[in-house]
Structures are given as C-alpha cells and as structure tokens.
N, C-alpha and C positions, 0 to 999 in steps of 0.2 A: 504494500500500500504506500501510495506514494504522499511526501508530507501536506502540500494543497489540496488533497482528496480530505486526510485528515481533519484536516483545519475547516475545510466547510461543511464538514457535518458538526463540529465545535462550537461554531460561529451560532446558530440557532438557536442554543443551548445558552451562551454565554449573551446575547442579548435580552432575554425575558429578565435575565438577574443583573444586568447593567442600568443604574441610575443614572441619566445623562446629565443631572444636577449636582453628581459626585464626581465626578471624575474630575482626577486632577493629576499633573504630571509626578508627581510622589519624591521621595529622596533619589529613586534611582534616575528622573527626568534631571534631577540637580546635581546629580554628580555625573551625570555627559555632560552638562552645560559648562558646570565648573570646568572637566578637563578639557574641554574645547575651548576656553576660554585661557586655560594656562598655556596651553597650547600655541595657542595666535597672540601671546604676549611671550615667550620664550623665543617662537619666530620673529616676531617683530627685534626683541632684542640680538636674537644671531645675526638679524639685517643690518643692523642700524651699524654693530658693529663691523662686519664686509665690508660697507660701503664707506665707511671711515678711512679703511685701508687702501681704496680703490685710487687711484693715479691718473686724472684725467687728464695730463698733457698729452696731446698729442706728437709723436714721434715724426720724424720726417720724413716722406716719401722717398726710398731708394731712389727713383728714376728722376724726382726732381735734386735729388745731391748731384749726382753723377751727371744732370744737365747744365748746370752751372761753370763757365768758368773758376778756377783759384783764386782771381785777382776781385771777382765779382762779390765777394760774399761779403764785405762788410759794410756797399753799398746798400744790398739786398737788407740788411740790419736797420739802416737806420736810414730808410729813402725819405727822409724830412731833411736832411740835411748835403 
C-alpha cells in the first residue's frame, strides 16, 4: 500500500475531529520558524563577511598592456596634464 493511498483514507477520519477554531501552528510550527530564521541570519552573516574580503579593482586587460607603447604609459596616467 502505497503512503497517499494511506493518507486518504486518514484524511476523513481526521477531519470530523479537526476544530478549525483550534488549530494553531504548535511549538513544533516555532521551532522551523526559529531554525529558519537562525539560518538566514548565520547566512546573512557568512555574506557580509565574503564580501568584506572581496577586491573590486579591477585588473588590466592583457591585450590593452601589451597594446601600449613603453614610453606611453605615464601619459595614459594622468591625460589632465
């Protein structure tokens, strides 16, 4: 017998003795909440910390070095002056 066969012949049974005025998510509704909760604040924190370390200058394109003249690059620096 397979377990959905089970379960609705259960189900008929288990609604005559269900109060739809009672029903409330119970301690074990509060402790997934909780651990989902510590959960995406533990994530949140392994992020926060990642992104701290993270390096956002950008590196220089190989093809634009090696397009450059020698003599050019410390115009290329500072083309205000």
């Amino acid at each position: 017998m397979y377990a959905t066969q089970a379960l609705t012949h259960l189900v008929p049974l288990a609604a005559e003795e269900l109060d739809k005025n009672k029903v409330t998510p119970g301690v074990l509704g509060f402790l997934v909440f909780a651990a989902l909760a510590v959960g995406v604040w533990a994530l949140m924190k392994s992020m926060n910390r990642h992104m701290g370390r993270v390096n956002f200058e950008e590196a220089p394109e190989p093809d634009a070095v090696a397009a450059e003249p020698a003599g050019d690059k410390g115009k290329a620096a500072s083309p205000g002056k």
